[in-house]
Residue, then its C-alpha position, 0 to 999 in steps of 0.5 A: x500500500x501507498x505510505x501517508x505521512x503525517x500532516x505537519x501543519x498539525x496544530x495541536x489544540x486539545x488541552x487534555x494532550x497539553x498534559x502529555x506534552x509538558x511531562x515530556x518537557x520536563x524530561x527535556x529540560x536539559x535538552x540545550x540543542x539540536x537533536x534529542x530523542x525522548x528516551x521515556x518515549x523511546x524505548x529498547x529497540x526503539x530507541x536504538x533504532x532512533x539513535x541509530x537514524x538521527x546519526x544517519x540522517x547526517x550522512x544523507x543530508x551531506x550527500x545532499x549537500x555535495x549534490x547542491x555544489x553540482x546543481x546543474x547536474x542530477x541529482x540536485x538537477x532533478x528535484x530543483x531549478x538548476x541554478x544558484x539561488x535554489x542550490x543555496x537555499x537547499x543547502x542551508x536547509x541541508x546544513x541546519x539538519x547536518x547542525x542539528x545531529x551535532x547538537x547545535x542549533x534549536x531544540x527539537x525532540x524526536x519521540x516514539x510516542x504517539x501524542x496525537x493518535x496520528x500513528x495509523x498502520x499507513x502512517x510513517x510519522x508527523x510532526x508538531x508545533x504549537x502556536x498557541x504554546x510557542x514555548x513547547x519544543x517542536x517534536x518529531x513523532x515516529x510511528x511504528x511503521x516508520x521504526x520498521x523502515x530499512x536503513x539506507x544501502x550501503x551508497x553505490x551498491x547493487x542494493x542502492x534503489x534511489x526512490x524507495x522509502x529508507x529509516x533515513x528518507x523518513x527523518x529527513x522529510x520530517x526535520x526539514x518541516x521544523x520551523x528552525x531546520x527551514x529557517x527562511x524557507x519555512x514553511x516546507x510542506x508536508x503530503x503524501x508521500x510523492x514518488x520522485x517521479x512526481x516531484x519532478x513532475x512538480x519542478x516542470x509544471x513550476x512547483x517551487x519544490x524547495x517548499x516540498x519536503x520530499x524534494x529534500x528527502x529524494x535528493x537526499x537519499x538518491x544523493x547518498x546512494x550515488x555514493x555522495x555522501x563523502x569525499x572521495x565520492x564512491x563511484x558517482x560516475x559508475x552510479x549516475x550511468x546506472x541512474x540513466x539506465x533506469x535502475x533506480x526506481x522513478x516511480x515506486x515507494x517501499x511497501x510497507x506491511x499492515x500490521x495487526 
């Protein structure tokens, strides 16, 4: 089945959660910056799933990175306008999730928690914000369906499917919809998940994707499994020829099992 994500502009107003939420602030007083996960929301395996993804999402945000330092060339070409003012805006996006799992940058909590009974079994995760407590942390819930996700391959193997739905796409597509990750580009948008092949249908009908969340979580990701993600690159060359021959998947999103 399609995988739905939650919706981020979600704004919370039922007082009876106000509760939930403040007891996780009080676990969270120490949190000064960047990423922290609830470890009374997360838990066992959970948890070190979670730990295991948020350190991920650095390698996969870089590989973007690298990729807006070549935008006129796929990947970066395939998901935004190709010229300097969009590979700028992408990559201080990129920059502020690479900031955030070194601990620096505005809080933000990463929960298992399901605060607001948005975990249905086709739903990967959401995020929070409040305006009417604009003191609350922004939180980023992961359901378990999105727990269960795969990592990323290792970049540039036979196993490397740019398209299908990793742990690491997950976590990017939902960092990047807090409100200090966007910073000046805020608000990035959350939908239904989108194939590449529809975010790229978006940039030629003239959709500015930086606003779109999956555009970062598929550079992301492709950019990664390109071997992008450090220097010296794996094999981009090798890896962007099989990205032309169509070995990557365009138009699929991982399936992901009902569970009961």
């Amino acid at each position: 089945m399609t995988m739905l994500f939650g919706i981020a502009a979600a704004l919370p107003t039922e007082p009876s959660r106000y509760g939930e939420v403040a007891e996780m602030g009080k676990r969270a007083t120490a949190v000064r910056r960047g990423i922290h996960i609830d470890e009374g929301g997360c838990t066992g395996q959970q948890l070190a799933i979670a730990q295991s993804a948020i350190r991920d999402v650095s390698y996969i945000a870089t590989a973007g990175l690298n990729a807006a330092s070549n935008f006129e060339q796929v990947p970066f070409s395939y998901f935004f306008k190709n010229n300097l003012d969009t590979a700028n805006t992408v990559a201080d996006v990129l920059r502020r999730v690479i900031l955030a799992e070194q601990g620096k940058g505005a809080p933000i909590l990463a929960t298992c928690q399901d605060l607001y009974k948005k975990c249905s079994p086709g739903n990967a995760g959401y995020t929070l914000r409040y305006k009417q407590r604009p003191d609350f942390i922004p939180f980023m819930v992961l359901c378990p369906v999105g727990l269960s996700l795969k990592s990323n391959p290792k970049p540039c193997s036979l196993d490397a499917r740019a398209g299908a739905i990793s742990l690491g796409w997950l976590i990017l597509h939902l960092l990047v919809q807090i409100k200090s990750i966007a910073g000046p580009t805020y608000p990035i948008i959350d939908t239904e998940a989108e194939t590449a092949l529809q975010v790229r249908a978006s940039l030629v009908r003239g959709v500015d994707t930086t606003k779109l969340s999956d555009a970062y979580a598929h550079l992301g990701s492709w950019s990664f499994d390109l071997g992008l993600s450090e220097r010296p690159w794996h094999q981009p060359r090798a890896c962007t020829e099989r990205f032309w021959m169509g070995q990557f998947d365009l138009t699929g999103l991982m399936a992901v099992n009902r569970t009961t």
